[in-house]
Every structure is written in structure tokens, then in C-alpha cells.
C-alpha positions as a printed NumPy array, in Angstrom:
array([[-27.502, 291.173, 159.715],
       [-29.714, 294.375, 161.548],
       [-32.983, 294.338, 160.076],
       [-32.196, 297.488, 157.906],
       [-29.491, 295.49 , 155.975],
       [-32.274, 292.7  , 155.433],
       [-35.193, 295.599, 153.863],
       [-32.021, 296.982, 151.801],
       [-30.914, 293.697, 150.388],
       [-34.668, 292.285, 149.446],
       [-35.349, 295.957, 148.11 ],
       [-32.059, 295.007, 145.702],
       [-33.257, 291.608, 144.99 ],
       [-37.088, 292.901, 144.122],
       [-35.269, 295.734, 142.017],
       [-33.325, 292.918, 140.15 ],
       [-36.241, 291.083, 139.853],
       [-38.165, 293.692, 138.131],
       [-35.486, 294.723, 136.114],
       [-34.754, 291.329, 134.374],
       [-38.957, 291.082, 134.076],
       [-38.935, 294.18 , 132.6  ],
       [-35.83 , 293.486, 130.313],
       [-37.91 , 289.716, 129.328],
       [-40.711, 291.318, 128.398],
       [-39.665, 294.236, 126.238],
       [-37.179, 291.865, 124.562],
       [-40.54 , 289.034, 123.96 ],
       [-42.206, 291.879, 122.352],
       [-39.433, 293.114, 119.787],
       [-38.488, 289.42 , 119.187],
       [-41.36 , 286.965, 119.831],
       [-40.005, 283.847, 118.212],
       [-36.233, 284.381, 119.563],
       [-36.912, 281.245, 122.121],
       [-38.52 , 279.278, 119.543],
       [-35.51 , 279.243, 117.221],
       [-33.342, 279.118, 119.599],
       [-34.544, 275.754, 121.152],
       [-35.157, 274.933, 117.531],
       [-31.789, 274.847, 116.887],
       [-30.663, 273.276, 120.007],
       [-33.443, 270.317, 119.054],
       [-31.788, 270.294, 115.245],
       [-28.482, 269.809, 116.446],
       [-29.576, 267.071, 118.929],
       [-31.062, 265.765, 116.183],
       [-27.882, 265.505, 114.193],
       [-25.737, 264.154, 117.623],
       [-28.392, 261.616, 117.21 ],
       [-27.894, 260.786, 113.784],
       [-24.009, 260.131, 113.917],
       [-24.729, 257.721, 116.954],
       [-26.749, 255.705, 114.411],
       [-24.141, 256.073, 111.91 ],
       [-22.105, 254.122, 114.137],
       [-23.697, 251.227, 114.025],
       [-22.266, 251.29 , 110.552],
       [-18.621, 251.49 , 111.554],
       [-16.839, 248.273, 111.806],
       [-15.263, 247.633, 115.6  ],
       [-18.9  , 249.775, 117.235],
       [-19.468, 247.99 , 120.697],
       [-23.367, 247.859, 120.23 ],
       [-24.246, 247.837, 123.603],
       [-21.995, 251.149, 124.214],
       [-24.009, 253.032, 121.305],
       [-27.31 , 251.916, 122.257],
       [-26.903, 253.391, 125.821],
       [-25.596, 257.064, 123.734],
       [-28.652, 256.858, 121.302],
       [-31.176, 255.814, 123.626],
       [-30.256, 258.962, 126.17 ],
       [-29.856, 260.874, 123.449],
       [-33.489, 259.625, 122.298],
       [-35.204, 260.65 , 125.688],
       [-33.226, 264.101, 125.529],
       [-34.789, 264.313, 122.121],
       [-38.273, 263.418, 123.198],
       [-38.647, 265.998, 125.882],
       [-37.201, 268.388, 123.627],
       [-39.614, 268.325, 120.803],
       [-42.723, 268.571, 123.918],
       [-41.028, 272.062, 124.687],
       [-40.52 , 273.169, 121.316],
       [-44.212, 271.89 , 120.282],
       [-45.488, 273.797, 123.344],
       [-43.321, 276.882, 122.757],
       [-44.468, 276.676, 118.541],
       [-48.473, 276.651, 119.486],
       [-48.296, 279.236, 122.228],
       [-46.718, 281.517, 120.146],
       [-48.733, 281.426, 117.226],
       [-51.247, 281.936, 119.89 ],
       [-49.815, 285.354, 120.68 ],
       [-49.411, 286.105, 117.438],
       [-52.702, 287.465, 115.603],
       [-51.505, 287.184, 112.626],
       [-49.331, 283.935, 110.627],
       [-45.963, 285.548, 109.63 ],
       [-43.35 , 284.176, 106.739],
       [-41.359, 283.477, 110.123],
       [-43.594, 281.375, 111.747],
       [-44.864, 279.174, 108.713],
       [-41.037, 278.454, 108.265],
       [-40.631, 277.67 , 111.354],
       [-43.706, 275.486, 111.771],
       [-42.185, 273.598, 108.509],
       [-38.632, 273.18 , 109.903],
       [-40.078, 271.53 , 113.048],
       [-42.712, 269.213, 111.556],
       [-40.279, 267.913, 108.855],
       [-37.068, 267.707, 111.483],
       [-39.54 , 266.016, 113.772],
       [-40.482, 263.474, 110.76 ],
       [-37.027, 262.667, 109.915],
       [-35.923, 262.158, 113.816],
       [-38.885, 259.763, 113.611],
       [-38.147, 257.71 , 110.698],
       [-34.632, 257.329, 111.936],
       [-35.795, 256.229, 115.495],
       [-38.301, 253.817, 114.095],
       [-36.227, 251.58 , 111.771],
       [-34.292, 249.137, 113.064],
       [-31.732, 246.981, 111.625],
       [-29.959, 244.036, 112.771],
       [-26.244, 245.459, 112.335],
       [-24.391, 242.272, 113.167],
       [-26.23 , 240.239, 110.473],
       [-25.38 , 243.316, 108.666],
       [-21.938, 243.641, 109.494],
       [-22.086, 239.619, 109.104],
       [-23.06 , 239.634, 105.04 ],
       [-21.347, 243.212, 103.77 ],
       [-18.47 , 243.925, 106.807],
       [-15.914, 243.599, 103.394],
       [-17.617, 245.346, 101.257],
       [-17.428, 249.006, 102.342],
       [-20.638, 250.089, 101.508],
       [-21.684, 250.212, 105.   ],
       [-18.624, 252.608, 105.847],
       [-20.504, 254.162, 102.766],
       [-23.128, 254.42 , 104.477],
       [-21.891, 256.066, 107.981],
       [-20.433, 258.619, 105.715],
       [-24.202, 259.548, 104.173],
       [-25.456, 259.475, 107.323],
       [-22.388, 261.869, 108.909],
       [-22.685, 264.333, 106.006],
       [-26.885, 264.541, 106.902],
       [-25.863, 264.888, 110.53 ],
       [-23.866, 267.754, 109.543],
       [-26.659, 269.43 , 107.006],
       [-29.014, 269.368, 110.192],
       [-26.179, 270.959, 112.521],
       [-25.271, 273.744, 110.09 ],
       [-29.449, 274.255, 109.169],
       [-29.724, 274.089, 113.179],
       [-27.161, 276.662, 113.895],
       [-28.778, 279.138, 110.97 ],
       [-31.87 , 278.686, 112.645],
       [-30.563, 279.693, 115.878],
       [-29.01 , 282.771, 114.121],
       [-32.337, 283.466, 112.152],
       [-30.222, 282.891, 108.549],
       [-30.798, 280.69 , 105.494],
       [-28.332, 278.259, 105.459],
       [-26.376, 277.174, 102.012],
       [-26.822, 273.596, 101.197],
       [-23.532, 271.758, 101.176],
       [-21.82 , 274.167, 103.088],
       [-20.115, 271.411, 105.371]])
């Protein structure tokens, strides 16, 4: 390349890069929480992947050492996703002068999804002592079920989030 087709390709390239700047801001301005509830949603429906990997445990014929390896990435995944989503929830509200209907539901939705990802992290149960005393019984296939239909409340409440819409209880 001549060194006028380098100064015409970084000229493109700075152009581009103040375009999209440009574009970011304007669009940050019209729609300030738009990242929030999109990473929100994202976090919900983690939240719900992580859900029916606990359900599993329930399910007779679950190779225990295979599900704790999916729950426990899924955990970490988790984790780092509620830091951004607690960053991205206080530094907006620090932009914001002024507390919206928006960002109070929002504010809700995360503290009680973050509640109920850490009750269900934090109890443990032995399932082959389970398995061991009800296996016959079918409640605990009862039980998968319960937690696969709250798995799919959080997914459907995640994507309405994401789409900025109430979401219909029971709608699965």
C-alpha cells in the first residue's frame, strides 16, 4: 500500500469509528436502560438453564458427576453475570436524576432473581440418599417437573424483559 491508500483507509476507519460513537450515544440517550434489560434477560434465562440442571438431579438415570460439571460452569457464568448487571443497574441510576417506574422494576426483578438464584445455589441435597429412599415413588420426577415449569416462568419473564413487556403468568 502507497501512503495515500494508508491516510484514506484510517480516514474510513476514524469515520466508522465516529459514526458507531455517534450512533451509541444518541441511541443511550433515547433508551438508557436498553443494556440493562437486555443483560437482564440474558442473566434470567441463565438463571432458568441453571435451574433445569438442578432439576436433573431429580431425574432417575442423572450421572451426578456429568451435571455437577454443567451447573457448576453454569454457576461461574452466572456469577460474573450478576457483577455486570449490578454494575450496569447502579451506574445507570447514576445517570439518571430522577427514579423512573422502569428502573424500580427493574431494580426489583434483579434483587429478587438474584435471591432465588441464591437460594437454589445454596441448598444442597444428597440426591443418591434421595434417589435411595423415594427413587419408586415419583414424587421426585414430581419434583423435576416443578422445578422445569419455574425454569420456564424465568425464561419467558427473561425474554419479556429483554423485549421491555409484562409477561402473562403461566404462559408456558
Amino acid at each position: 500500500r502507497t501512503g495515500l491508500e494508508i491516510l484514506n483507509h484510517t480516514l474510513l476507519l476514524l469515520a466508522g469509528a465516529a459514526w458507531y460513537i455517534i450512533f451509541s450515544l444518541t441511541l443511550y440517550r433515547l433508551r438508557p436502560y436498553r443494556i440493562l434489560q437486555l443483560t437482564l434477560g440474558d442473566l434470567m434465562e441463565d438463571i432458568a438453564s441453571y435451574f433445569r440442571g438442578r432439576g436433573a438431579f431429580y431425574e432417575s438415570g442423572a450421572i451426578a458427576g456429568d451435571v455437577y460439571k454443567e451447573i457448576s460452569e453454569k454457576q461461574v457464568k452466572i456469577q460474573e453475570e450478576q457483577v455486570l448487571v449490578s454494575d450496569l443497574i447502579f451506574k445507570t441510576r447514576k445517570f439518571t436524576t430522577e427514579s423512573s417506574n422502569l428502573s424500580r422494576s427493574l431494580m426489583k426483578i434483579y434483587v429478587d432473581v438474584s435471591e432465588l438464584f441464591e437460594s437454589m445455589m445454596t441448598s444442597y441435597q444428597d440426591y443418591s440418599l434421595l434417589h435411595k429412599h423415594f427413587g419408586e415413588t415419583g414424587i421426585l420426577q414430581k419434583i423435576a417437573g416443578h422445578i422445569k415449569l419455574v425454569a420456564d416462568e424465568l425464561t419467558i419473564a427473561g425474554l419479556a424483559v429483554k423485549a421491555g413487556k409484562a409477561s402473562e403468568p403461566g404462559s408456558s
